[in-house]
C-alpha positions as CSV (number, residue, x, y, z in Angstrom):
1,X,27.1,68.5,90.3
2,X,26.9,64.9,91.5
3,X,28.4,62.1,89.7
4,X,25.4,60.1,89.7
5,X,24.2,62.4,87.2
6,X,26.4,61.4,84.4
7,X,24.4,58.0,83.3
8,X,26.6,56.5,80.4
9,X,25.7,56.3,76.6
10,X,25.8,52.8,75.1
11,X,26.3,53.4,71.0
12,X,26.1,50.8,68.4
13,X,29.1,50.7,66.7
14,X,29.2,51.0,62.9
15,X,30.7,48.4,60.4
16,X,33.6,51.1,59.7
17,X,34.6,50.6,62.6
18,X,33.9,46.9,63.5
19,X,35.0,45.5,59.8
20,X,35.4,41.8,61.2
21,X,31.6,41.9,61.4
22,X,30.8,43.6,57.9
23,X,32.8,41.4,56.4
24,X,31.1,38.4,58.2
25,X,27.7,40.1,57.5
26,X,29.2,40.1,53.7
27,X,30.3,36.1,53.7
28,X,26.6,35.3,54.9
29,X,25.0,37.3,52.3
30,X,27.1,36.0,49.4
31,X,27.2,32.4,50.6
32,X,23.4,32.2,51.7
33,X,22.1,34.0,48.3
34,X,24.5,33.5,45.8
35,X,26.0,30.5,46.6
36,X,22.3,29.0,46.4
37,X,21.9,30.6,43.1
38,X,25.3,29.3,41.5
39,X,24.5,26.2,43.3
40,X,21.3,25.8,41.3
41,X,22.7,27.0,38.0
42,X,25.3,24.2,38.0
43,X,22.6,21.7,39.1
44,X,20.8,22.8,35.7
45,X,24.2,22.8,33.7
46,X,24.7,19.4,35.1
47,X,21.2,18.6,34.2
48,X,21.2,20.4,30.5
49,X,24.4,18.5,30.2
50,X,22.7,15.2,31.2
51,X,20.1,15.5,29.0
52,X,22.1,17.0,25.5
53,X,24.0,14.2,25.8
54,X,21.0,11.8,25.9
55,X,19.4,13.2,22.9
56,X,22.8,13.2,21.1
57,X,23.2,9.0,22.2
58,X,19.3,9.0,20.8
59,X,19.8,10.8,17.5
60,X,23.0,8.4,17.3
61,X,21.2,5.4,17.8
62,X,18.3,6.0,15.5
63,X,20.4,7.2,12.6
64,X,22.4,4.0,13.1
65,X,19.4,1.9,13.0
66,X,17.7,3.8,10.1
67,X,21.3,3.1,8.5
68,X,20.9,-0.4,8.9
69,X,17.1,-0.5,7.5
70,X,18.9,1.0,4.5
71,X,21.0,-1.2,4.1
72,X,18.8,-4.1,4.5
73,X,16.3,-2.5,1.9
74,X,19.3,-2.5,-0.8
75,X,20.3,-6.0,0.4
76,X,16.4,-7.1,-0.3
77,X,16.3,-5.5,-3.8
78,X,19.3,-6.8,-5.1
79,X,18.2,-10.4,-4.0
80,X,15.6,-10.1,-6.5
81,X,14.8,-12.3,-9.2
82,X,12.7,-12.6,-12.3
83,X,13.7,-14.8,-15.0
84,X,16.8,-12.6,-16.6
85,X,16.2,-9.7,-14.7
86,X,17.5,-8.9,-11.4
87,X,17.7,-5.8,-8.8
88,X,15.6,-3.0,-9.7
89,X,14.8,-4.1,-13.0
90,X,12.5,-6.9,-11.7
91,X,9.8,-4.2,-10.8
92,X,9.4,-3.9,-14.7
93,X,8.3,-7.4,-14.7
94,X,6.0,-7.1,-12.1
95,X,4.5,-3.9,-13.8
96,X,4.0,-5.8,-16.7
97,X,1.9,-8.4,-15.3
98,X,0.0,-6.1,-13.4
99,X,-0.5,-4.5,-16.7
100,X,-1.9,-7.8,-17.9
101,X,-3.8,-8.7,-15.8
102,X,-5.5,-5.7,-15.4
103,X,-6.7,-5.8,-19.2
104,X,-7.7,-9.6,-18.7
105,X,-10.0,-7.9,-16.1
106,X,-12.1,-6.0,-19.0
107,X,-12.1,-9.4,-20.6
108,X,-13.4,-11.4,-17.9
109,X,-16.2,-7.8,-16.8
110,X,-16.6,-5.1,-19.2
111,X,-18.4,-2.9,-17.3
112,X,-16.9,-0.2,-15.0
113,X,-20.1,0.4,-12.8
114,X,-19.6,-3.5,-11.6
115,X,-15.6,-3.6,-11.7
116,X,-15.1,0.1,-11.4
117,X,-11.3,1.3,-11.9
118,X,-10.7,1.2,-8.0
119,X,-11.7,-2.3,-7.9
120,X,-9.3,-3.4,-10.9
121,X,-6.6,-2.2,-10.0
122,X,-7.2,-4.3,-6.4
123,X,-7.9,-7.1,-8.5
124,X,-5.0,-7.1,-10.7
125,X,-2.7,-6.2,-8.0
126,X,-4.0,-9.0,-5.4
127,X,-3.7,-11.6,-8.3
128,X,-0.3,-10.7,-9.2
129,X,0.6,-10.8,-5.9
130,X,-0.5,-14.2,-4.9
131,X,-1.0,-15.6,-8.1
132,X,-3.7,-17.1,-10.1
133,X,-4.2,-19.7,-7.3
134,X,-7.0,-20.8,-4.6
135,X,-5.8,-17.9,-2.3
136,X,-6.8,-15.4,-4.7
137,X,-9.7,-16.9,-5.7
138,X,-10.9,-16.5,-1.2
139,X,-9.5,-13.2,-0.9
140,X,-11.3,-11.5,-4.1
141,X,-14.8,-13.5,-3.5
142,X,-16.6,-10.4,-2.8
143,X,-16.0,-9.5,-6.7
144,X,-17.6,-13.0,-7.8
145,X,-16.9,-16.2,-7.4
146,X,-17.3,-16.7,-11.0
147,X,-16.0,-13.8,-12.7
148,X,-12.9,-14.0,-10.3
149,X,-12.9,-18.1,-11.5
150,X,-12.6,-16.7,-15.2
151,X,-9.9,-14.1,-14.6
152,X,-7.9,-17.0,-13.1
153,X,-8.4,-18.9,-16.3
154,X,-7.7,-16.6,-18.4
155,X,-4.1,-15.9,-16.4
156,X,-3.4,-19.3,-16.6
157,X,-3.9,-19.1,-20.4
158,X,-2.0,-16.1,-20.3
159,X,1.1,-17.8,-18.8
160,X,1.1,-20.9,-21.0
161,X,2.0,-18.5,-24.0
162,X,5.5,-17.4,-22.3
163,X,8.5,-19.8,-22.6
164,X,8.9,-22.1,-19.9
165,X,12.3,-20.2,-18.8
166,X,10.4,-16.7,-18.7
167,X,7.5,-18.0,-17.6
168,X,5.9,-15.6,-15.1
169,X,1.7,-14.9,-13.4
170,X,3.1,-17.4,-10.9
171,X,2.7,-14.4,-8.1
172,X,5.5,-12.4,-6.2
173,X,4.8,-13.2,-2.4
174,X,7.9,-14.5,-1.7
175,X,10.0,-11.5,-3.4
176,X,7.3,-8.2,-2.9
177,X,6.2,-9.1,0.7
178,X,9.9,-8.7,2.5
179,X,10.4,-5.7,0.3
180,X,7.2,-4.1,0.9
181,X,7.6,-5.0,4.9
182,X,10.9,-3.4,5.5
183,X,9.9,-0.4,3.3
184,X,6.3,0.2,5.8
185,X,8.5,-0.2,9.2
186,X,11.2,2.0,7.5
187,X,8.8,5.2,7.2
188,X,7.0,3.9,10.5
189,X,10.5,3.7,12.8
190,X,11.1,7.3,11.2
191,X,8.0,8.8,12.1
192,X,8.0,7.2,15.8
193,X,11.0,8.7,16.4
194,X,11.3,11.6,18.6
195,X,13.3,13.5,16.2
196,X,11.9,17.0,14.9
197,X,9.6,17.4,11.9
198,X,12.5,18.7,9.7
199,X,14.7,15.6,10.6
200,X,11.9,13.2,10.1
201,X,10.9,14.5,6.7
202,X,14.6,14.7,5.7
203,X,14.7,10.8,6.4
204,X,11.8,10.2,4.5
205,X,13.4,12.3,1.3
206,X,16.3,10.0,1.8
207,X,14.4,6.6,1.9
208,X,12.4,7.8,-1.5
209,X,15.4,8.6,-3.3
210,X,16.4,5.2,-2.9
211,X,13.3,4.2,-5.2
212,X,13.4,4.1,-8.7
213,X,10.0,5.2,-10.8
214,X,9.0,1.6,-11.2
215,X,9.2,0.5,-7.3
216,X,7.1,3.9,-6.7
217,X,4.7,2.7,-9.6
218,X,4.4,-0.8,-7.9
219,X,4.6,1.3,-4.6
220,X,1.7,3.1,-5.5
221,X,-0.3,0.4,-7.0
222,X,0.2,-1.8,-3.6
223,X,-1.4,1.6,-1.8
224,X,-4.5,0.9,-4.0
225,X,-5.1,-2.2,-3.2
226,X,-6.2,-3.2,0.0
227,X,-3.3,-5.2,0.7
228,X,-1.5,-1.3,1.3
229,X,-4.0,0.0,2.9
230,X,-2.2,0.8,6.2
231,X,0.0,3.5,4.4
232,X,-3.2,5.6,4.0
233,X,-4.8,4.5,7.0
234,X,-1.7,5.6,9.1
235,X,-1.1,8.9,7.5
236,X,2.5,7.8,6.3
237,X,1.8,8.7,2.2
238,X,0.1,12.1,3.0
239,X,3.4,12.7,5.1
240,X,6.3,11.7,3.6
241,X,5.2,11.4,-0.1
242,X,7.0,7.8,-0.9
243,X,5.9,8.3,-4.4
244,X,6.3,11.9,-4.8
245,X,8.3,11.4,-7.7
246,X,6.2,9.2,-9.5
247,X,5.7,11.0,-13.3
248,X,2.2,12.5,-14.2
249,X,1.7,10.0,-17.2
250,X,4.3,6.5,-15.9
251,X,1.4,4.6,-15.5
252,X,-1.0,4.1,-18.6
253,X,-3.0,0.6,-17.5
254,X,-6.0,2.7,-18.1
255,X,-7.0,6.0,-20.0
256,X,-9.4,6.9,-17.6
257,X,-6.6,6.8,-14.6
258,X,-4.8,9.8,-13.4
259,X,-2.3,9.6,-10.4
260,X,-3.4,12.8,-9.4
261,X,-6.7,12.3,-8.8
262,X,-6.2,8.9,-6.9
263,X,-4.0,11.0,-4.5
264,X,-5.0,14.9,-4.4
265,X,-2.9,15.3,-1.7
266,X,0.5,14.7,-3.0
267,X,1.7,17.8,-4.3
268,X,3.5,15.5,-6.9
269,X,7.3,16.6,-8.3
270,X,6.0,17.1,-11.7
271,X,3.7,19.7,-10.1
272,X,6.4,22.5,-8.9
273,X,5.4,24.7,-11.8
274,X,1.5,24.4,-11.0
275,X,-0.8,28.0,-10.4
276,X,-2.2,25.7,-7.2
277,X,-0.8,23.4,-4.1
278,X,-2.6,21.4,-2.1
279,X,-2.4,21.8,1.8
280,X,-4.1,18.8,3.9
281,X,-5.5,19.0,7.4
282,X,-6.2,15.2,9.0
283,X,-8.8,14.8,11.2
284,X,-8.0,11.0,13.4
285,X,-10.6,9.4,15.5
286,X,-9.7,5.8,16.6
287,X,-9.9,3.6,13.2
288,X,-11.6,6.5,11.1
289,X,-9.5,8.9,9.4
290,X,-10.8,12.5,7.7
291,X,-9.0,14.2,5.1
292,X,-9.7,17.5,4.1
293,X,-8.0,19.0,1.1
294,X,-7.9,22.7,0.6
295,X,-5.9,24.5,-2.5
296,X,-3.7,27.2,-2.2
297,X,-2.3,29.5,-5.1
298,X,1.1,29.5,-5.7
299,X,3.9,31.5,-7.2
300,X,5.0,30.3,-10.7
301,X,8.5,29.8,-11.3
302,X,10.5,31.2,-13.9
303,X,10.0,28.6,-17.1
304,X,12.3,30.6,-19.0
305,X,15.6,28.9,-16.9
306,X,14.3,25.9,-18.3
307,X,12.9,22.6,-17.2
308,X,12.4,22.1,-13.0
309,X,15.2,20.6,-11.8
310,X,14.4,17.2,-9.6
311,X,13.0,17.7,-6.0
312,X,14.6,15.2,-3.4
């Protein structure tokens, strides 16, 4: 046999016996696949990081300032004044007049078809407000010149009766209008805030148990009027309920008014032992707002543990 005949086998040769290169192989694999996977998880725990740490500066923050609007509500009702009475018990006062006035109003226009209920109670509020005074007299015009002429009389009557150190009807701008303004960008910073429904409702409990029944009384009756419109307009009473904790019968200006039927929607504190709730769906398009009401049974609770306790 020749010896060109024996042509030479090349073989690959196998990582077990070349481990420099499996172990390189290995490296490239590890580095090019994991490393790009553990490289993008610690870009996302950087970012997750990043971002936890923003919403804990922004929860911060907005607590703090809903702190301060707090404080600045207390600050505004313990500036208040009226004759003896100071604080809290000045919305007594100003319950009163509106009280007064409001029965002047059946003086001055007996019947409800002109000066229906809805219409007093904007009457009586706006002139205790402002006052028996010119400005009243232009911003109620569209009841009657004359009749609205009258009612100022008659206020003016009203107030020469009282002593001249408890004289009062003199209006409540300069006290009601801070109060009332801090209280309306109190529940509006809460519900522009990015904070989660349960968060933004728990703010708003804590804001309403700051008022007493007689600020949600003259709360309610500012709501009526169309000087409070904006709380209905904006959805913020239908929300958060600032006068959920008004009682069923506190106020008695007229027979024929019931809280609950001015506002159907507020599934009022006095109510948690009612056969029904009330659940609302909002319809919003630009200025025009539709509410739709729709009552749901509910289980009874146990009346023989005795009397509800409050809600917050």
């Amino acid at each position: 046999m020749g010896i060109d005949r024996f042509i030479p086998l090349q073989c690959t040769a196998s990582p077990a016996y070349e481990p420099m290169q499996y172990y390189g192989l290995l490296g490239d694999y590890i580095g090019g696949v994991w490393g790009t996977l553990l490289t993008a998880a610690t870009v996302l725990g950087v970012f997750l990081t990043f971002w936890w740490s923003r919403r804990v500066d922004y929860r911060a923050k907005t607590y703090q300032v809903f702190a301060e609007m707090m404080r600045t509500h207390e600050e505004i009702v313990q500036s208040l004044r009226i004759g003896s009475k100071a604080g809290r018990d000045t919305f007594s006062s100003v319950l009163r007049e509106f009280y007064v006035i409001y029965k002047l109003t059946r003086e001055v226009e007996a019947d409800d078809l002109v000066w229906p209920i809805s219409a007093r109670i904007d009457i009586a509020y706006t002139c205790m407000f402002f006052g028996a005074h010119l400005s009243s007299e232009k911003i109620l015009k569209n009841y009657g010149p004359e009749k609205i002429q009258r009612l100022s009389g008659a206020i003016h009557t009203e107030r020469q009766k009282k002593e001249p150190e408890r004289r009062q009807f003199g209006g409540h701008q300069l006290r009601l209008s801070h109060y009332f303004r801090n209280l309306f960008s109190a529940y509006t910073f809460i519900d522009g805030t990015n904070l989660s429904d349960e968060e933004k409702l728990s703010l708003g409990k804590v804001l309403r148990s700051k008022l007493s029944n007689h600020e949600q009384a003259v709360l309610a009756l500012n709501i009526m009027s169309h000087l409070g419109a904006e709380w209905e307009r904006t959805g913020l009473v239908e929300k958060y309920k600032p006068i959920k904790n008004l009682p069923a019968f506190f106020l008695t200006f007229d027979k024929l008014f019931t809280i609950k039927e001015r506002f159907p929607y507020i599934n009022f504190e006095w109510e948690t032992t009612a056969h029904k709730t009330v659940k609302v769906y909002r319809l919003k398009f630009r200025q025009w707002s539709l509410v739709l009401l729709r009552r749901l049974p509910r289980r009874l609770t146990n009346r023989s543990s005795g009397p509800p306790t409050a809600a917050a």
